[in-house]
C-alpha positions in Angstrom: 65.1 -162.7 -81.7 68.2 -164.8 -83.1 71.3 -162.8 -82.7 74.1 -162.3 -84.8 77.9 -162.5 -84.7 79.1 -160.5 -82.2 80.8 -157.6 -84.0 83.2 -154.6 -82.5 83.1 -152.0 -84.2 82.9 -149.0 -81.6 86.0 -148.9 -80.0 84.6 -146.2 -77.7 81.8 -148.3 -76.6 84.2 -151.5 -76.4 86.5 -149.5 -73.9 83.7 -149.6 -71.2 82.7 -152.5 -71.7 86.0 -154.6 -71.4 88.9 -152.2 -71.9 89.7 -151.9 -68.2 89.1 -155.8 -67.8 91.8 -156.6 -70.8 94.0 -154.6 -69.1 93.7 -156.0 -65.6 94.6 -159.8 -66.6 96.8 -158.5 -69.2 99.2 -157.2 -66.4 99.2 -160.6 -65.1 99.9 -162.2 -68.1 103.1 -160.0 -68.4 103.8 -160.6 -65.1 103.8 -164.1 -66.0 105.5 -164.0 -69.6 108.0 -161.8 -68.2 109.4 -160.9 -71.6 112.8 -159.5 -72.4 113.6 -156.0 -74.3 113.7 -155.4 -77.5 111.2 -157.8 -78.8 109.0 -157.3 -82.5 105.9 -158.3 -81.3 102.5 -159.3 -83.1 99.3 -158.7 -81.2 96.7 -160.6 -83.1 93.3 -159.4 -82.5 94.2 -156.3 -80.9 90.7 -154.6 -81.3 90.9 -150.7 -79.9 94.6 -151.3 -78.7 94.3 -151.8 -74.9 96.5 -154.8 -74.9 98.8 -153.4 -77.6 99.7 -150.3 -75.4 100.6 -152.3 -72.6 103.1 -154.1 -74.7 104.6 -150.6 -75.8 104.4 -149.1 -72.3 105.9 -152.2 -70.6 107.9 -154.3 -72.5 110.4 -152.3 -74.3 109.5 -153.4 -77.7 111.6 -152.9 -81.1 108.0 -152.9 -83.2 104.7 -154.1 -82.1 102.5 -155.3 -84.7 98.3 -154.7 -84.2 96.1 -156.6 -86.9 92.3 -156.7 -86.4 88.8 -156.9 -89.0 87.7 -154.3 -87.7 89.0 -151.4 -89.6 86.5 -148.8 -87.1 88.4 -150.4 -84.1 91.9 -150.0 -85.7 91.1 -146.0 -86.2 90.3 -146.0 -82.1 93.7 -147.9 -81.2 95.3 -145.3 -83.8 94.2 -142.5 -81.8 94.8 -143.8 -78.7 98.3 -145.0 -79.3 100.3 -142.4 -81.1 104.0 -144.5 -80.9 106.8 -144.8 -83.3 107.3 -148.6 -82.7 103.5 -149.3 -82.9 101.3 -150.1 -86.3 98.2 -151.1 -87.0 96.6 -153.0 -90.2 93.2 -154.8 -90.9 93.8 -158.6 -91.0 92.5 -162.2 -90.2 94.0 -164.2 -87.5 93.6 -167.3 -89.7 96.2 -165.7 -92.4 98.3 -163.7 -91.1 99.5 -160.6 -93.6 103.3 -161.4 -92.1 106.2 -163.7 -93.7 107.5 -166.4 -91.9 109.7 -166.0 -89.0 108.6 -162.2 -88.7 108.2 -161.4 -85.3 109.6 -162.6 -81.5 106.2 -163.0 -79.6 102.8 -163.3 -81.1 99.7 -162.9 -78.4 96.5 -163.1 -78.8 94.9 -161.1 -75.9 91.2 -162.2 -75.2 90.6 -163.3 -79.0 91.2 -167.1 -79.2 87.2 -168.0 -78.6 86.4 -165.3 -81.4 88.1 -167.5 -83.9 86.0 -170.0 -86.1 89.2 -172.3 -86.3 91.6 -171.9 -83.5 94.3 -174.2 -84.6 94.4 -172.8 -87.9 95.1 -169.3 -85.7 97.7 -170.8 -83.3 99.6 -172.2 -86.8 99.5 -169.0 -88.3 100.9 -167.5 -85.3 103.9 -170.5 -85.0 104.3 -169.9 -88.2 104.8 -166.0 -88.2 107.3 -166.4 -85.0 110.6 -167.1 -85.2 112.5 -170.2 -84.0 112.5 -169.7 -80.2 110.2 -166.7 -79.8 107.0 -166.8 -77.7 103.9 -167.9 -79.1 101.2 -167.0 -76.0 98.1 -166.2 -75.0 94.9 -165.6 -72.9 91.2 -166.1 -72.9 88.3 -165.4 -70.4 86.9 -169.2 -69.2 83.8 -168.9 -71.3 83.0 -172.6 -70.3 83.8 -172.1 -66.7 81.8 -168.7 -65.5 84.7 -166.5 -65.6 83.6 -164.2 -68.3 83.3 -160.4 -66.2 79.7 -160.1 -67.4 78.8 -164.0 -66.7 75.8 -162.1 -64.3 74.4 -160.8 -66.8 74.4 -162.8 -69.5 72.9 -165.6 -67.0 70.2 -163.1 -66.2 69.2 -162.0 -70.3 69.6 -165.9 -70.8 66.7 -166.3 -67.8 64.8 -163.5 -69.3 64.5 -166.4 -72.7 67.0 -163.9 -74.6 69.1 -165.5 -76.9 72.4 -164.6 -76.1 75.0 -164.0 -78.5 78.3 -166.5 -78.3 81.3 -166.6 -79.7 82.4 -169.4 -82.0 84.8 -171.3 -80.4 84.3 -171.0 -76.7 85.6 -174.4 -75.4 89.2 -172.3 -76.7 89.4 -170.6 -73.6 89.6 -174.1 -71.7 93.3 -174.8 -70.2 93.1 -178.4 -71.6 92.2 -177.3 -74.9 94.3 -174.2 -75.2 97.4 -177.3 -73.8 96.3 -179.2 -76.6 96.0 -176.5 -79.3 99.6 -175.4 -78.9 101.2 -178.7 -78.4 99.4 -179.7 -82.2 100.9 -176.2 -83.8 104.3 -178.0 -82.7 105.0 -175.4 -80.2 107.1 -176.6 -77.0 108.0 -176.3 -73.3 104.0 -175.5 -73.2 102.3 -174.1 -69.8 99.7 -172.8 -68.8 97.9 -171.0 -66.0 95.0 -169.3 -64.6 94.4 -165.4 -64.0 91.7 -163.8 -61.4 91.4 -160.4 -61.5 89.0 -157.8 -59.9 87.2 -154.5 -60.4 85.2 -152.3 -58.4 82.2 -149.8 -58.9 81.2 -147.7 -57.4 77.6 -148.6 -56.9 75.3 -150.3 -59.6 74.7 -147.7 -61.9 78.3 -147.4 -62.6 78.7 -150.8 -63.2 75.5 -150.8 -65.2 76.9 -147.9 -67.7 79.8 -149.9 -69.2 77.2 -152.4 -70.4 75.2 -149.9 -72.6 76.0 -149.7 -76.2 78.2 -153.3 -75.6 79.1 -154.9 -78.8 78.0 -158.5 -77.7 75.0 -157.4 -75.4 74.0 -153.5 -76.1 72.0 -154.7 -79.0 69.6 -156.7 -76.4 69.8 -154.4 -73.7 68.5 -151.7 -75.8 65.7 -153.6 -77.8 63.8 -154.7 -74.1 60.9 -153.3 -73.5 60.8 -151.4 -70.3 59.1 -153.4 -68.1 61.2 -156.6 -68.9 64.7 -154.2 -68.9 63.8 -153.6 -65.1 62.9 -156.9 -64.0 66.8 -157.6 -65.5 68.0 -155.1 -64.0 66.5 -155.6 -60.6 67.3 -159.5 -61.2 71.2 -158.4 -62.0 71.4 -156.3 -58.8 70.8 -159.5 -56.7 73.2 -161.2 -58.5 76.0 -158.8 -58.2 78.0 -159.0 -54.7 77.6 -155.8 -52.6 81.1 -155.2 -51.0 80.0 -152.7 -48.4 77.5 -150.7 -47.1 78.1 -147.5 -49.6 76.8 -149.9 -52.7 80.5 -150.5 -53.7 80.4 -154.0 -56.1 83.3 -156.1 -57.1 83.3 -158.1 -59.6 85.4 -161.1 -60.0 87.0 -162.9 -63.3 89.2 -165.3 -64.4 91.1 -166.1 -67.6 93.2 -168.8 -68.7 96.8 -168.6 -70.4 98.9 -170.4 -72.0 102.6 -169.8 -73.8 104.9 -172.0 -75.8 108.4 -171.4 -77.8 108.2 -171.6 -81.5 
């Protein structure tokens, strides 16, 4: 079976699967920001609004800005983020619906490898920024095994599945994401890496934030029974036990990058 694009469109679903992950390397990212007060802000891709309430909880902000295709995943971050300074509207990250110079920070949390063209999304971002502001963001290392859920797609991919990828993976490399901001124009460009962990409990908490995934959910349910436990009993080998009560932690790592419009 050939997948298709990988689609979100349960924000529900999308919260177990990688809510708690955005939000773990989106403290570092912060952290490392370290943005003033008062900021409009423009999170581009901001699926079920994890990211975006971070913004509104830590940073103080005068407006933030939320634009995603997915109008189902929009309705989720509505609910979930019921702010005065925060608004949400369907868009594409390759055209931004914004004027020029209309925000202070544009980020794109965990999208960039989800875009067809990347430059054309770090333009629109410079573009949409105004002179001075941040342009920044961050990006599992596709490339480099530091997606969360690198186990198990290594295991489906064993299993002769077909996984489904995003389109621009070699985005979330640090010399490409360098490269990508210095050619929107963007300066005093750096970048840096982010490892985060997370615990479960045992393995059957770990393995119910992967049903109903928008990226893997599809597979996982389609298995026939006899393959879906020889993954699953493959995947438990893979995962590190962290003591003797079952406890698994799970390591990542994301790259970032920021520049000044």
């Amino acid at each position: 079976m050939v997948p298709g694009p990988i689609r979100f469109d349960d924000g529900a679903a999308y919260e177990r699967y990688m809510g708690t992950w955005s939000q773990l390397a989106g403290a570092q990212f912060l952290d490392w920001l370290a943005p003033g007060p008062g900021l409009r802000w423009l999170d581009v891709g901001c699926g079920n609004g994890a990211f975006t309430g971070m913004l509104v909880e830590r940073c103080a902000p005068a407006m933030v800005h939320g634009i995603d295709p997915s109008e189902a995943q929009l309705a989720y971050a509505r609910t979930r983020l019921a702010s005065d300074v925060a608004e949400f509207r369907q868009g594409d990250a390759m055209s931004l619906p914004f004027p020029d110079d209309a925000v202070d920070a544009a980020v794109m949390p965990l999208v960039i490898f989800f875009v067809p063209e990347p430059a054309r999304g770090v333009a629109e971002m410079a573009r949409v920024v105004a002179s001075g502001g941040i342009v920044a963001a961050y990006a599992w290392d596709m490339l480099g095994g530091g997606f969360p859920h690198a186990a198990l797609l290594g295991e489906l991919r064993e299993s002769g599945l077909e996984v489904p990828a995003p389109p621009s993976p070699e985005a979330s490399r640090l010399d490409v994401l360098r490269d990508l901001w210095t050619g929107a124009g963007l300066s005093a460009v750096e970048t840096t890496e982010i490892t985060v962990h997370r615990s479960f409990a045992d393995f059957d908490a770990y393995w119910t934030t992967l049903l109903g995934a928008p990226s893997v959910g599809g597979l996982l349910a389609a298995m026939a029974p006899a393959a879906l436990a020889r993954l699953v009993a493959g995947l438990r080998e893979r995962l590190p036990v962290a003591d003797s009560t079952g406890r698994i932690t799970i390591s990542s790592r994301a790259n970032a990058v920021r520049g000044r419009a």
